[in-house]
C-alpha positions as CSV (number, residue, x, y, z in Angstrom):
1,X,0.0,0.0,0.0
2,X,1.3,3.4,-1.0
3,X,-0.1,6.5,1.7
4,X,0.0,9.9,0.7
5,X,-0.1,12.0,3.8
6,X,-0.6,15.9,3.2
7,X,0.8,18.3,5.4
8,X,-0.9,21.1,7.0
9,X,-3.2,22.8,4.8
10,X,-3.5,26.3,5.7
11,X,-6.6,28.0,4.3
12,X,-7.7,28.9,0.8
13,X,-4.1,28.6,-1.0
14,X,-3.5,25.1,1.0
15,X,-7.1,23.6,-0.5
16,X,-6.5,25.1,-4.0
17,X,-3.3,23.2,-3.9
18,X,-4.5,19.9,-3.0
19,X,-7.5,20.3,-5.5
20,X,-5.3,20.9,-8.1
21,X,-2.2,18.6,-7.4
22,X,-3.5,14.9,-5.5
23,X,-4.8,14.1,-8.8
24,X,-1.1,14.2,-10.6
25,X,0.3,12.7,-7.1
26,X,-2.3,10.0,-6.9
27,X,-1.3,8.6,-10.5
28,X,2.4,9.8,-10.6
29,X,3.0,7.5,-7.3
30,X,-0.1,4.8,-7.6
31,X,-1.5,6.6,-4.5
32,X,-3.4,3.7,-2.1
33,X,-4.6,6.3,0.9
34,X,-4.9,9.8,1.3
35,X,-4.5,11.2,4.8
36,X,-3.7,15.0,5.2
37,X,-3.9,17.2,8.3
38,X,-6.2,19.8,8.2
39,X,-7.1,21.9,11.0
40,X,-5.8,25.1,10.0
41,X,-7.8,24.5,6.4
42,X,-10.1,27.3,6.9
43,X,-9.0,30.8,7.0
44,X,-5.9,29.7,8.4
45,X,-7.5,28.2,11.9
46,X,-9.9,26.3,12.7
47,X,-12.3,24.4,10.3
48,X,-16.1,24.7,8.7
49,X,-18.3,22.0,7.5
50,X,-18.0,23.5,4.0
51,X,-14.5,23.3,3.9
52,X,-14.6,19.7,5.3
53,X,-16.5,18.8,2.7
54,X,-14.3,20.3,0.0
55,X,-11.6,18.3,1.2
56,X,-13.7,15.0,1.3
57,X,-14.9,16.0,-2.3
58,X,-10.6,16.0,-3.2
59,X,-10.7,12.0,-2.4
60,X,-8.9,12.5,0.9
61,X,-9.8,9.5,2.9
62,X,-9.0,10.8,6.8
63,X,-8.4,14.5,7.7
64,X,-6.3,14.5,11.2
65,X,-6.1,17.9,13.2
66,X,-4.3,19.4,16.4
67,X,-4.7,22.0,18.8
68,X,-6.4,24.3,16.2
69,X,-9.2,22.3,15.6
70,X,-11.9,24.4,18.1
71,X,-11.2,27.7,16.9
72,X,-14.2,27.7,14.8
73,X,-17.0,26.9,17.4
74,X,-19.3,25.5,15.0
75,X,-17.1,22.3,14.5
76,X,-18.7,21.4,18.0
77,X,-21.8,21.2,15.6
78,X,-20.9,18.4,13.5
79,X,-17.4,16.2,14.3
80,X,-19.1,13.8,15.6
81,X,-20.9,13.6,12.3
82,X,-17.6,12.4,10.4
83,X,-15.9,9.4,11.5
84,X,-13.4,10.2,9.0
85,X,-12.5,13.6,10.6
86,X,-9.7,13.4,13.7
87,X,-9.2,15.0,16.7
88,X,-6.4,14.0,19.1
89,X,-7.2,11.1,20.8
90,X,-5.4,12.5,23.8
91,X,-8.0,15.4,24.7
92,X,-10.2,14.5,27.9
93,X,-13.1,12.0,28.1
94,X,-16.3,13.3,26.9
95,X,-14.6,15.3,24.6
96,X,-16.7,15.5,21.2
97,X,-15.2,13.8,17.7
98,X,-13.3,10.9,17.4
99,X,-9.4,10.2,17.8
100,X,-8.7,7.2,15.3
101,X,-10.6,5.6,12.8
102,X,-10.1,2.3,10.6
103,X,-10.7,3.8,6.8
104,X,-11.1,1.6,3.3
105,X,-9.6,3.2,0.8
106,X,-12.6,5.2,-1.4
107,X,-10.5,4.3,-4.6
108,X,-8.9,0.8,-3.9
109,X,-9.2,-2.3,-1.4
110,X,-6.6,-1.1,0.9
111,X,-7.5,-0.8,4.4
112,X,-5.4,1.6,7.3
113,X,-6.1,2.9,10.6
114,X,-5.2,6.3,11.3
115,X,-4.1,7.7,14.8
116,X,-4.1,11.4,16.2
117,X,-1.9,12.3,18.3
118,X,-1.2,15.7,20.7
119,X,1.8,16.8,22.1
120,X,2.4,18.3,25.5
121,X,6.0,20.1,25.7
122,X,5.2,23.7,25.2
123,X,1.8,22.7,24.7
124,X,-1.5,22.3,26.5
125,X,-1.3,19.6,29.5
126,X,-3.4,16.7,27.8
127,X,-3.2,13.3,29.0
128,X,-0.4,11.5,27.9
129,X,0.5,10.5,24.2
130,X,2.3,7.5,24.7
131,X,-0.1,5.7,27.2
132,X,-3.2,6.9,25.0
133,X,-1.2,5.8,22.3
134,X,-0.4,2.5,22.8
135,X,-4.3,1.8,24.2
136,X,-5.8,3.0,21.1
137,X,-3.5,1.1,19.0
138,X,-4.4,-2.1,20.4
139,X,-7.8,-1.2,19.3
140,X,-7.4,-0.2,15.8
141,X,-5.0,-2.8,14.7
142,X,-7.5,-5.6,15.6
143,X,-9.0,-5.7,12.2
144,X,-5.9,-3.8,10.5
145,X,-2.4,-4.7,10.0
146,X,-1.4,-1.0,8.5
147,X,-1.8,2.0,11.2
148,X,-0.2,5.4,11.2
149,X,0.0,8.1,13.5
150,X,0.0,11.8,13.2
151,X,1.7,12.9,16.3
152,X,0.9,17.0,16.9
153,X,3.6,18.3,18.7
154,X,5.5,21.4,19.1
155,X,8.5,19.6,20.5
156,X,11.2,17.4,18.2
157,X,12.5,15.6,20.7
158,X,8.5,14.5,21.6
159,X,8.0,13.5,18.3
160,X,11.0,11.0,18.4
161,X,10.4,9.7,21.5
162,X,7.4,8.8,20.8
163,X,8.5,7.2,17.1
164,X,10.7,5.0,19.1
165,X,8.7,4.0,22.1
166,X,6.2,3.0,18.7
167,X,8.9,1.4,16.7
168,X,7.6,-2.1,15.5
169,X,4.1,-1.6,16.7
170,X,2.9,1.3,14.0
171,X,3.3,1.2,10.1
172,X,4.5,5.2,10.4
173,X,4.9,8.0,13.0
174,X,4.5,11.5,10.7
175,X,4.6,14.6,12.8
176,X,2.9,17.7,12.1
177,X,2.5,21.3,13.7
178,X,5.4,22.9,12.9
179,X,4.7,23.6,9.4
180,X,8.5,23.4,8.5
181,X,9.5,20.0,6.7
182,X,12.0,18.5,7.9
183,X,14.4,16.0,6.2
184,X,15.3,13.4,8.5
185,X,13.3,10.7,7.0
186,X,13.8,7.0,8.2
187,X,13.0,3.7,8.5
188,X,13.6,2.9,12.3
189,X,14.7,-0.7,13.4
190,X,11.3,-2.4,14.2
191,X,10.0,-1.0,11.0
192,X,8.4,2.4,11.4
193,X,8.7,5.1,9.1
194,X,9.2,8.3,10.9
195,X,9.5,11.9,9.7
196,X,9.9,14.6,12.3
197,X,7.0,17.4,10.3
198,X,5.8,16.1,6.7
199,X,5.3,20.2,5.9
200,X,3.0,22.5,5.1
201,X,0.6,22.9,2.0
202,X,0.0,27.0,1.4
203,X,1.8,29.6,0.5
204,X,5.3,29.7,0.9
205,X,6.1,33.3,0.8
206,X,5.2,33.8,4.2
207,X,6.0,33.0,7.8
208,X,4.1,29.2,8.6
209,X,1.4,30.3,5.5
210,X,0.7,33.6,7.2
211,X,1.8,37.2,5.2
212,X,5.0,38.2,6.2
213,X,4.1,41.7,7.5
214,X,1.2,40.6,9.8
215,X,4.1,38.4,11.4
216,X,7.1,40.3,11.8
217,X,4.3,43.1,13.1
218,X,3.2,40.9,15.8
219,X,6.8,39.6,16.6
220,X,8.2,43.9,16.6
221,X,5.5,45.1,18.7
222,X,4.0,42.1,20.8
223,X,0.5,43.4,19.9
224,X,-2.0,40.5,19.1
225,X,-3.0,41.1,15.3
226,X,-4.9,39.2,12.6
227,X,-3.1,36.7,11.1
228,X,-3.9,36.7,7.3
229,X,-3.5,33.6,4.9
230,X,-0.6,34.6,2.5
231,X,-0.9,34.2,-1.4
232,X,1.9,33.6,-3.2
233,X,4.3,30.5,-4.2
234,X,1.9,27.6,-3.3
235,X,2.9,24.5,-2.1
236,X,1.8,21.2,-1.2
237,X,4.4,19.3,1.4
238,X,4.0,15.6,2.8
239,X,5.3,12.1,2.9
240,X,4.8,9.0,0.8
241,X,4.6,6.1,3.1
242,X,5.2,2.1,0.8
243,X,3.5,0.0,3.6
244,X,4.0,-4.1,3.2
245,X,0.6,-5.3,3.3
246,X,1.7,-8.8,4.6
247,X,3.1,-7.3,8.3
248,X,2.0,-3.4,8.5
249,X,6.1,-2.5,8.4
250,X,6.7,0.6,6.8
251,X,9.3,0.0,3.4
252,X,10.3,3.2,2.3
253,X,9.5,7.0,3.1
254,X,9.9,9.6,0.6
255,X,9.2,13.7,0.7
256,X,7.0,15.6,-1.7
257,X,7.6,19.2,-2.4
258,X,5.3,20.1,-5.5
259,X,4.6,23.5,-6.7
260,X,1.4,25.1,-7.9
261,X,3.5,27.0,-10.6
């Protein structure tokens, strides 16, 4: 099985890019799955059921998300609706939405579970990633050999910890967050593919997919300002995952860097 997973999509730019690429990617690379992180899809923060469903109508098959993923208040009104939309499985109980899922592939027969993931160096105090981790993973991976995780997380050295307290028990560990793609790319011993951030899919000429000016404002004067969606050299960043169908092992992991232009 061949995974595409998407990096951050921020806002208008990032959905353009992923409307008008993943159909090149998916036959360039025999594309299996489709999994891309999208909580900062609409407007930059937060998502909207209109944007979910432009997404969905791209042939993603899972959208995972992080800490951004309440900034819109009306997603209270329908994640529970999609089983295919993540949240990180780490927030509280009770907490609405759903933090893994077992997907079919919309396009072929290939099966995967997906699990999200939130980090908590520099970030809020949820309950722990590794014990939530491994608990969920026994569940999904009764009726799946393939699983991958998207691990949210501010930190580097979280991310890796966490790739290698998983190593052997998880097809891949991607991180996301930090919009900046990182090229350490491995296969680790047990068989986990492991990337520290797969990227960011927006605009490029900007700081993290926001105009350059609202940020270097905000970092000069320490004012709160709007953060607006930058425009220019669009991009979509991820990770191809090869998965061996017969054991769930991750084979190979390779980056994507495509341009709109």
């Amino acid at each position: 099985m061949r995974l595409l997973f998407i990096g951050d999509i921020v806002g208008k730019p990032g959905r353009r890019a992923v409307g008008r690429l993943l159909p090149s990617l998916r036959v360039d690379h025999g594309i299996d799955m489709v999994v891309a992180n999208c909580e900062n899809a609409a407007g930059g923060f937060g998502l909207t059921r209109e944007v979910v469903e432009e997404l969905l109508d791209y042939s993603i098959d899972v959208l995972t998300s992080g800490n951004h993923i309440w900034d819109k208040k009306e997603v209270f009104d329908f994640i529970d609706e999609y089983s295919c939309l993540l949240r990180p499985a780490n927030y509280p109980e009770g907490t609405p939405g759903h933090g893994g899922v077992v997907m079919e592939g919309k396009e072929t027969n290939a099966s995967l579970a997906v699990l999200n993931l939130e980090g908590r160096v520099f970030m809020r105090p949820l309950d722990c990633p590794f014990k939530t981790a491994l608990k969920e993973i026994d569940r999904l991976s009764r009726t799946v050999l393939s699983v991958i995780v998207d691990i949210h997380a501010e930190a580097t050295s979280e991310k890796q910890a966490l790739a290698w307290y998983l190593d052997g028990r998880v097809s891949a560990v991607i991180g996301t967050h930090t919009h900046v793609q990182t090229a350490d790319e491995r296969i680790l011993p047990g068989g986990t593919a492991y990337i520290t951030d797969a990227g960011m899919t927006g605009a490029f000429d900007s700081v993290l997919g926001v105009r350059k000016e609202t940020a270097i404002e905000r970092f000069l004067t320490l004012r709160p300002n709007k953060f607006d969606v930058a425009k220019r050299d669009v991009r979509l960043q991820g990770v191809i995952v090869e998965i061996d169908d017969k054991t769930g092992k991750g084979m190979t992991i390779t980056r994507i860097n495509r341009s709109m232009e």
